[in-house]
C-alpha positions in Angstrom: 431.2 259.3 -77.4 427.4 259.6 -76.7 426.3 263.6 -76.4 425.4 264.9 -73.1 421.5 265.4 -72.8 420.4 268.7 -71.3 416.3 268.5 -70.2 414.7 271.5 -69.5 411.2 271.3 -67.6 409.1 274.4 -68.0 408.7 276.6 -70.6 408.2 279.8 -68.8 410.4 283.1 -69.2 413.4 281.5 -67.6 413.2 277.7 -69.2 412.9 279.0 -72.7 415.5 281.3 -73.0 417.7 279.0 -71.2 416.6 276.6 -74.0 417.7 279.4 -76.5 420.9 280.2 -75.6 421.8 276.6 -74.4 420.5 275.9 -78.2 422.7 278.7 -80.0 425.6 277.3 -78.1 425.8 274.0 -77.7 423.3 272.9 -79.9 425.9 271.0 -82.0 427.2 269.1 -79.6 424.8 268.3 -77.0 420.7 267.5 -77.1 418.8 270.0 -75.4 415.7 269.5 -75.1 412.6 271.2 -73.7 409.8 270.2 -72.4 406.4 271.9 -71.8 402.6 271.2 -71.3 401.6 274.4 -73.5 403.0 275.0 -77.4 403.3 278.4 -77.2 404.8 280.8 -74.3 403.5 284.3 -73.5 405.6 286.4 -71.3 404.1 285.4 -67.8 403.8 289.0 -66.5 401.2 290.0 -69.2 398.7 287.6 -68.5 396.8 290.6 -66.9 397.0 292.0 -70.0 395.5 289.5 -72.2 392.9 289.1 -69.4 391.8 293.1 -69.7 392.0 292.5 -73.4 394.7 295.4 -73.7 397.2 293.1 -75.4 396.4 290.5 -78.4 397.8 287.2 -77.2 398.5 286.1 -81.1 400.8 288.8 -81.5 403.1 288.0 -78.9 403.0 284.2 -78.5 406.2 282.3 -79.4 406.0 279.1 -81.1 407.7 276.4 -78.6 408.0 274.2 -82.1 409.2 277.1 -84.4 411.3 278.7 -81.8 413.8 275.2 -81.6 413.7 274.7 -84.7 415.4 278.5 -84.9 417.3 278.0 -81.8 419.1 274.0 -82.6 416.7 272.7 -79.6 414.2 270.3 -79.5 410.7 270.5 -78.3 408.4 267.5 -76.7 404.9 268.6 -75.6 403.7 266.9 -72.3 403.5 267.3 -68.6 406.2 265.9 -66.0 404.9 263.7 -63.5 407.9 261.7 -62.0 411.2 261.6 -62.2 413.3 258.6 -62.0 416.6 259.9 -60.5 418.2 256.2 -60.1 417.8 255.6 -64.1 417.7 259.6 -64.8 414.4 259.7 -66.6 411.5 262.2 -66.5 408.6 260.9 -66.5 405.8 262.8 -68.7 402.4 262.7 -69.0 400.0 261.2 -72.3 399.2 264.7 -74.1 395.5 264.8 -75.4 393.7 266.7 -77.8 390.3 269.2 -77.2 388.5 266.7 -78.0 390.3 264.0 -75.4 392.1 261.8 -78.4 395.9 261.2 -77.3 398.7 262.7 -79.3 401.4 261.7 -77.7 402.1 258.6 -75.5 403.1 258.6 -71.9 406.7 258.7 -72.4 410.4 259.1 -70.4 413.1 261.3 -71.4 416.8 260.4 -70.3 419.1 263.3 -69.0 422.4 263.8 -67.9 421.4 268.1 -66.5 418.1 268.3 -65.7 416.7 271.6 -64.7 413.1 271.9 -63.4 412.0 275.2 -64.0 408.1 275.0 -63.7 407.1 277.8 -62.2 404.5 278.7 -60.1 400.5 278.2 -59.4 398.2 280.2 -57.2 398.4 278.9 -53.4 394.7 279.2 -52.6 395.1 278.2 -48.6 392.1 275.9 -48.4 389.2 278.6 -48.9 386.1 277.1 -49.5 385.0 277.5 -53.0 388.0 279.2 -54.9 387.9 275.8 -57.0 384.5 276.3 -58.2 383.7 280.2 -58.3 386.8 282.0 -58.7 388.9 282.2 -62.1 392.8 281.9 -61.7 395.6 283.6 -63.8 397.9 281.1 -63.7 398.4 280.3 -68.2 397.1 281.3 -71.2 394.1 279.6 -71.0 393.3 281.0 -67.9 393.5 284.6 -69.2 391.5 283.9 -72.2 388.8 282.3 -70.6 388.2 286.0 -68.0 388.1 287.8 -70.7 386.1 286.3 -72.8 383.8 285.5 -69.3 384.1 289.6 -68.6 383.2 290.5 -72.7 380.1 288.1 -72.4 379.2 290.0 -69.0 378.7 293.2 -70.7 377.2 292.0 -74.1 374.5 290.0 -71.4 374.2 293.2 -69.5 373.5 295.3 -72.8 371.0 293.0 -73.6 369.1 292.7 -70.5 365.6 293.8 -70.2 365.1 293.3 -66.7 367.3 295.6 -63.8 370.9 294.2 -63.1 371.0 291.9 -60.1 373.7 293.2 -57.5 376.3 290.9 -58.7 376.3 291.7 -62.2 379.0 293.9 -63.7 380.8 293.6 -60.4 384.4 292.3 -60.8 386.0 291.1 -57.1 390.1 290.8 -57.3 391.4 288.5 -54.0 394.8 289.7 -53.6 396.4 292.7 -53.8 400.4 292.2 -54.7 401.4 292.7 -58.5 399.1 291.0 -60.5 395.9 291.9 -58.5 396.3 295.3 -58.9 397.8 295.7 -62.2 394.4 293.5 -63.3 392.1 296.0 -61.9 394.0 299.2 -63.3 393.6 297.5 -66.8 390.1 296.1 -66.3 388.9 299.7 -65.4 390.4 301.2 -68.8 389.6 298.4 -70.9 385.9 297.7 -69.7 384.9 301.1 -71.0 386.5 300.6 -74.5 384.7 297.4 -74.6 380.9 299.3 -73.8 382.0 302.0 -76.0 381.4 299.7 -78.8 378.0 300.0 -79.1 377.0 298.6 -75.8 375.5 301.9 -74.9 372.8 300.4 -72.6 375.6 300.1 -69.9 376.7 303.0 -67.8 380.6 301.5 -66.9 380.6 304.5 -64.1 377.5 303.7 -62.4 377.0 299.8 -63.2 381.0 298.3 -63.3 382.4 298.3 -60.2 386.2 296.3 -59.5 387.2 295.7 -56.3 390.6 294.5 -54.9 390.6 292.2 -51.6 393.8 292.1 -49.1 394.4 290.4 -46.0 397.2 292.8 -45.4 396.9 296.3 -44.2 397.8 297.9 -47.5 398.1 296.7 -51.7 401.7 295.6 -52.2 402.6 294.4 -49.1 405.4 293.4 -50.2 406.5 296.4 -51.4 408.1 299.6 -49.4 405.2 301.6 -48.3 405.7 305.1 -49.8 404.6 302.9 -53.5 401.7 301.1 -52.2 400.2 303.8 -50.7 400.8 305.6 -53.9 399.0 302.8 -56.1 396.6 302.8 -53.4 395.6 306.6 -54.1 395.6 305.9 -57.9 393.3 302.9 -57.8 390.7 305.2 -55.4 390.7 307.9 -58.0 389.9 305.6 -60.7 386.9 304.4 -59.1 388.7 300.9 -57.5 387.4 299.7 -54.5 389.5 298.5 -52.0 389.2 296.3 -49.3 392.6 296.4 -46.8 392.8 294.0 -43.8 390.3 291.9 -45.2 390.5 287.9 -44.9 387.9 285.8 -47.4 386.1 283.5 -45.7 384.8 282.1 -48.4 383.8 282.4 -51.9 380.3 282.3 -53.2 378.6 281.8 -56.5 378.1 285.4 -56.6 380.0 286.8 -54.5 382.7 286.8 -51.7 382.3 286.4 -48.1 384.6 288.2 -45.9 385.6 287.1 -42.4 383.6 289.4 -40.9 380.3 288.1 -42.3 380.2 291.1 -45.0 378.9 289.9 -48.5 380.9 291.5 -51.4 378.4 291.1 -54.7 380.3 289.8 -57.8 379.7 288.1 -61.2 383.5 287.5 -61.6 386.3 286.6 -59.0 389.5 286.3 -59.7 392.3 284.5 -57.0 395.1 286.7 -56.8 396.8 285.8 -53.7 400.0 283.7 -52.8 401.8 281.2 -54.8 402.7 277.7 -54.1 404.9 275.8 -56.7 403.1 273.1 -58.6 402.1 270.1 -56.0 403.6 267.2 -58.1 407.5 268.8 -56.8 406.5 267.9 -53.0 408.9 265.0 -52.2 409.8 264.6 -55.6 412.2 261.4 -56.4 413.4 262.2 -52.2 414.3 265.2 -53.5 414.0 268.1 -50.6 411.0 270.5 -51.0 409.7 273.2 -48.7 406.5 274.0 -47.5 405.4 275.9 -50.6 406.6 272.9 -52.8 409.8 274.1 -53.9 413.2 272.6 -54.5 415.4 273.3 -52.1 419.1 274.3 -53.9 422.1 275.0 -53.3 423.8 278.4 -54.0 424.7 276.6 -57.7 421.2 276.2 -58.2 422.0 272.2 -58.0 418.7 270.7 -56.2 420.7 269.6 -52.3 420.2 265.8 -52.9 421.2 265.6 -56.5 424.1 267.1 -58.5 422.7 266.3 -61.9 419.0 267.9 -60.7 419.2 271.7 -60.9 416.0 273.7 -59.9 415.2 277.9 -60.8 412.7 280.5 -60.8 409.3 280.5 -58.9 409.5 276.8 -58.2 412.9 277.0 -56.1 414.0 277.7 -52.9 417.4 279.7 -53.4 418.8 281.6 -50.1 419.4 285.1 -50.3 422.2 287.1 -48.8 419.3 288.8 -46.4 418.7 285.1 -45.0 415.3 284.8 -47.0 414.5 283.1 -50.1 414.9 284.6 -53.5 411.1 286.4 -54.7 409.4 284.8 -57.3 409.8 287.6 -59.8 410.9 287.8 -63.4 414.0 289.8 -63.0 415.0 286.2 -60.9 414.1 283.7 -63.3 415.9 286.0 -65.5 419.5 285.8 -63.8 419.0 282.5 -62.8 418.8 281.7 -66.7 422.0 283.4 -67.7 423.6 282.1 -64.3 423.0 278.3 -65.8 423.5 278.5 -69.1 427.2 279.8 -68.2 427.1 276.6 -65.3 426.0 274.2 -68.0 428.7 275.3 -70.5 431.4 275.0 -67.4 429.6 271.4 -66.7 430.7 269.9 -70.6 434.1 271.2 -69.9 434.2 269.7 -66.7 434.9 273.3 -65.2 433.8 273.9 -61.6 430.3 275.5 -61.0 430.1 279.0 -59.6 427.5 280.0 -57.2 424.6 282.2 -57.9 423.7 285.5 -56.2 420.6 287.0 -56.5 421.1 291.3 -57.4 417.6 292.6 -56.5 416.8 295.7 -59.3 413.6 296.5 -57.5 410.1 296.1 -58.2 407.7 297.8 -61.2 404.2 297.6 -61.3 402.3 298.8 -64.3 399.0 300.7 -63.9 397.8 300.5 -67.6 398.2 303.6 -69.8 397.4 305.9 -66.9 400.6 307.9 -65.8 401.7 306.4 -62.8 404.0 302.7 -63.2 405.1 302.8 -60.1 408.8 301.8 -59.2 410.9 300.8 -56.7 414.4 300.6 -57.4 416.8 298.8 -55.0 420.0 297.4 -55.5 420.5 299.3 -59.4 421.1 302.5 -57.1 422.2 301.1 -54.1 419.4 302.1 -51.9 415.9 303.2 -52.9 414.1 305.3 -54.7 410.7 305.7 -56.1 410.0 307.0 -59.8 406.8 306.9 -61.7 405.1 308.6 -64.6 407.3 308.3 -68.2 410.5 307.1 -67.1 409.1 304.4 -64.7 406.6 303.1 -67.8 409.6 302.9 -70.0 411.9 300.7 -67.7 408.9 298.2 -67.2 408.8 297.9 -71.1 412.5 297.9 -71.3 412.6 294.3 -69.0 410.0 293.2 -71.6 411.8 294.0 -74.4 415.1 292.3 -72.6 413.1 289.1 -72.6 412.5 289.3 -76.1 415.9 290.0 -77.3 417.1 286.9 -75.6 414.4 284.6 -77.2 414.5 286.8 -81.0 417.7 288.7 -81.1 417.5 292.6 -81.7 416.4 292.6 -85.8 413.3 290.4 -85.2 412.3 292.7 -81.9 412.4 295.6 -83.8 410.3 294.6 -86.5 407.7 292.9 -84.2 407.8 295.8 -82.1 407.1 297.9 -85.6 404.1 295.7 -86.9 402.2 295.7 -83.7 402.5 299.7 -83.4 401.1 299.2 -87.0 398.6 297.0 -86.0 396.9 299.3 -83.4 396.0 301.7 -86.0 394.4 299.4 -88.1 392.4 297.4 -85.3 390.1 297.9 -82.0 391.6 299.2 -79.2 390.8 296.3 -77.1 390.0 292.8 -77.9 386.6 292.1 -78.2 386.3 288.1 -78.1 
């Protein structure tokens, strides 16, 4: 009898430990395989991180090639770009080198489960130059390339003879959920370890200046207000401007123009705001898509049009018990992950599939080393209530450290854990290239 071929799409948080635990399991009897654009994953939520230059990428990459080769998966590099549902092939991409040389072929992969778990991409709405002025953090790259954008910045600044022009050294953030504001909390720590090494001719208080754009009337809309207001306090008295109730019109070379005709100066913009799944999903193989470009599923996370087509995390549309959609967080792509790999293992033994409900555990959102990671916690306490300060910091590590113990198991956490606390004695507090 052939083996039953298991295709994962999307080696994010939720597609690679999926991959892992499908691998440890069922490895042996079935061909699971993953596929991704990237060979190595970072932990999606620390991209901010990396961008700041708090966190050394290299020590907390995983391997896509050395990680299946652990796990009994196998890894194909290459980007989806159809999906033959008739003949149940995915269709991927010709990968090419730096220096445009192909690697690998177009090629197909056959399945019998496919799940499309591809994430997300910032939803820009149309503004006028966000495609040529503004950086995204959307990958690795993406994070790599502000930093080294915001090192250079200084080291040109440092260097300059001449007076700044009003855009230098001025750091604009459109958005103001999660990611925009854990980004500015960081930058504001890690820019001054950065001129502290050496590049004395820059005052950080009186010549860097981060701002955070919203359209909404306060950070973290989507949040309860008692915590964005209390982020809000903490980014005022660390120097972070920001700009509530305020729409971008457009964005310039050197700065960003607000609906109201105001001019913000900057040198750097980042897009922070809204999320669409990747446009490639929209009408998919007939598939059914929303208006964001995700899958629509069903409550067993099976796409609505196709049994053997399953969709989760950021790029599907699961209903929630509230009547919304379930929130493209990590905690989400999380359960969705352990919700399949126990569907997929009822799916060889031709057990019926459950149905997946979403258990909201609230919301963290880290503000760097400073005291305050503030926390909403929801359904873990059945209501809500707001912590911050140590105990808050520690359970936005812990769902950090539960995404590693599902990819490593707890012996290989706990060493890695124990060399980089090594590490930071030994090297710079804050990467400098």
């Amino acid at each position: 009898m052939s083996r039953h071929r298991v295709v994962i799409v999307g080696g994010g948080a939720g597609g690679l430990e999926l991959a892992t635990r499908l691998g440890d399991t069922i490895g042996r009897r079935a061909d699971v395989t993953l596929l991704d654009r990237n060979r190595t994953h970072v932990w999606k939520p620390k991209l901010h991180e990396i961008a700041a230059g708090s966190m050394n990428m290299a020590a907390h990459e995983v391997d896509y090639l050395a990680q299946a080769h652990r796990h009994r998966f196998r890894y194909c590099i290459g980007e989806m770009i159809g999906l033959d549902r008739r003949r149940r092939e995915v269709h991927v991409a010709a990968y090419h080198d730096g220096d445009g040389r192909e690697v690998t072929p177009r090629r197909a992969f056959g399945y019998d489960t496919l799940v499309i778990a591809v994430g997300s991409q910032s939803n820009d709405f149309g503004t006028p130059g966000v495609g040529e002025h503004a950086m995204k953090l959307e990958s690795q790259a993406d994070a790599r390339r502000f930093h080294a954008s915001m090192v250079n910045a200084c080291i040109g600044a440092h260097a300059q003879t001449t007076p700044l022009r009003p855009e230098q050294l001025k750091i604009a953030i459109i958005g103001g959920g999660a990611t925009g504001v854990e980004l500015a909390a960081e930058l504001h720590l890690t820019t001054r370890k950065v001129v502290a090494y050496g590049l004395d001719r820059v005052d950080p208080d009186k010549d860097i200046k981060v701002s955070v754009i919203e359209a909404a009337d306060r950070v973290l809309p989507a949040l309860p207000p008692r915590l964005s207001h209390a982020t809000q306090a903490l980014l005022a008295k660390l120097g972070v401007q920001v700009h509530t109730g305020a729409r971008v019109a457009e964005v310039l070379r050197d700065g960003v123009q607000l609906a109201d005709g105001c001019v913000l100066p900057a040198e750097l913009v980042v897009w922070a705001a809204g999320v669409k799944a990747p446009d490639f999903l929209k009408n998919l193989a007939g598939l059914e898509s929303n208006r964001i470009n995700q899958l629509v599923v069903r409550p067993t996370l099976q796409t609505t049009r196709d049994d053997d087509v399953f969709a989760m995390g950021d790029c599907a549309a699961c209903r929630w018990a509230d009547g919304g959609t379930v929130p493209p967080r990590a905690q989400a792509a999380h359960q969705q992950a352990m919700h399949l790999y126990r569907q997929i293992c009822r799916r060889l033994a031709g057990k019926p599939l459950q149905n997946y409900t979403y258990r909201d555990f609230g919301s963290l959102v880290s503000l760097g080393e400073f005291s305050t990671v503030g926390n909403m916690m929801g359904g873990l306490v059945g209501g809500s209530l707001m912590i911050d300060g140590t105990i808050a910091r520690l359970m936005y590590l812990s769902l950090y450290k539960l995404h590693e113990l599902v990819l490593h198991g707890p012996v290989k956490v706990a060493l890695d854990t124990l060399a980089r606390l090594i590490a930071r004695h030994t090297q710079p507090q804050v990467k400098l290239h």
